[in-house]
N, C-alpha and C positions, 0 to 999 in steps of 0.2 A: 563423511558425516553429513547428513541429510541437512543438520542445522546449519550449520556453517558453509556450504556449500548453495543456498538459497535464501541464506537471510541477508537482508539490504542492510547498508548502513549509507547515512546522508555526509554527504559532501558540501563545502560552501557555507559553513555556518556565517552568519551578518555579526555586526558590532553588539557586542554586551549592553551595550549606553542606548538602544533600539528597548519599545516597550513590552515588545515579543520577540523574538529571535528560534530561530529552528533553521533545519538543515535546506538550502536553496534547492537541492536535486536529492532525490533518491533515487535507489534503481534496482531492483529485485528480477527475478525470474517466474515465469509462468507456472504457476502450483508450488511454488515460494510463497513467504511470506514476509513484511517490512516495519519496522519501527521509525516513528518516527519522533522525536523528544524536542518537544517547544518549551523553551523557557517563559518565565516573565516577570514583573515589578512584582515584589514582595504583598503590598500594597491591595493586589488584584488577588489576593489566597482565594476569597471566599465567595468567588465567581466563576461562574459556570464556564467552564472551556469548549470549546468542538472542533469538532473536522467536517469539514465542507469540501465539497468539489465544486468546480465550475468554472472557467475562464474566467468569470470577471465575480470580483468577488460580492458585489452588490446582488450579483441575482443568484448567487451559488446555494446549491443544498446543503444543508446540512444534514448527514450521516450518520454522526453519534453524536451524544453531550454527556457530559457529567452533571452531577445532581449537586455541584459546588460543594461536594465533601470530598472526600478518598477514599468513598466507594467506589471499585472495580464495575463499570457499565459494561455490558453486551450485547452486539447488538449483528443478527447472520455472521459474516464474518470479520468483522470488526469489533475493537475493545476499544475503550479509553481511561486511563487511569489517571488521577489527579496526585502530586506528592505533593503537600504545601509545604511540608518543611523544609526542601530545596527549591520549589518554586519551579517547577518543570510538569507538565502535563505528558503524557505518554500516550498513543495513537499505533494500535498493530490491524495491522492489516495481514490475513491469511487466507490459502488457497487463491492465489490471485491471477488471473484473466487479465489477460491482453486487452478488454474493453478496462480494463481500472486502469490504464493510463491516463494521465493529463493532468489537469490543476487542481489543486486541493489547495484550502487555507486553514491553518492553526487561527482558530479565534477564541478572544475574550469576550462572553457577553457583558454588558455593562450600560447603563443611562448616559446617555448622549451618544456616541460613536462608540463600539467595537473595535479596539484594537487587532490588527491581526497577520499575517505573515504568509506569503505563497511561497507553497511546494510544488516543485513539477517531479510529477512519479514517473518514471520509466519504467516499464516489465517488456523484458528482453523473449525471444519464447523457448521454453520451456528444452532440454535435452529429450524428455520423453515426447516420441511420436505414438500420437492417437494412434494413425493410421498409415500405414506405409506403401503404398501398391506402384508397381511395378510394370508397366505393361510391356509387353515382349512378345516377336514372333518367333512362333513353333516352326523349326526349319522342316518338321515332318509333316507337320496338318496345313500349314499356314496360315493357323489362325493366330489371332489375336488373342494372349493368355492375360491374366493377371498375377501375379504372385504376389500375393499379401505377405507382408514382415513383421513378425511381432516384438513388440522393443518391451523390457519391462522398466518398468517404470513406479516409482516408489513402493516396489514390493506387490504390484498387479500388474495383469497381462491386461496390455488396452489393444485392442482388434482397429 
């Protein structure tokens, strides 16, 4: 099963009694896809959540936001979903590249400081090869061959 076979689930969740809380590591595979579920204070429902990358969380980008409802956002290949009834924002990330590794922060916007919580995303790579080549000598010509290998890979042939 494609799903279960490339979908991350986070490890390391922090303490409850923390005013955001989500998972410390996640870790998906290459053209996988990852969820990630940040909690938070009751309190903060009807404030805007997002995901951000970036080592330090001060200068980090932000990548999606919610419109502080429980409308569904999208945004390329990122969603963020807000549920205030449980108080947990939801963060998917799909088709994902080896450059989406590294820091992401679960953030609350709000006046005065932004509470908010680092992720570190792992993407492992991928089973499917792009491209496979083989170089090998012809004991007849002696030359120098290539032999291409084609692997398929979720239901396409990648060259």
């Amino acid at each position: 099963d494609h799903y279960s076979m490339n979908h991350a689930f986070g490890t390391g969740c922090s303490t409850a009694q923390d005013p955001i809380t989500g998972p410390a590591t996640v870790s998906s595979q290459e053209r996988g896809s990852l969820t990630v579920q940040c909690s938070y204070e009751s309190s903060w429902k009807n404030k805007k959540k997002y995901w951000c990358q970036g080592a330090v969380w001060k200068t980090c980008e932000i990548l999606i936001k919610t419109d502080a409802s429980e409308q569904l956002v999208k945004k390329d290949r990122m969603s963020i979903r807000d549920d205030q009834t449980d108080f947990i924002f939801t963060v998917t990330m799909e088709d994902l590249r080896i450059s989406d590794a590294g820091i992401y922060w679960c953030g609350i916007e709000r006046s005065g400081y932004d509470p908010y919580f680092k992720v570190n995303v792992n993407i492992d790579p991928g089973k499917c090869v792009h491209l496979f080549k083989c170089p090998f000598w012809s004991l007849r010509s002696h030359l120098k061959e290539l032999a291409v290998t084609q692997v398929k890979c979720r239901n396409s042939w990648w060259w």
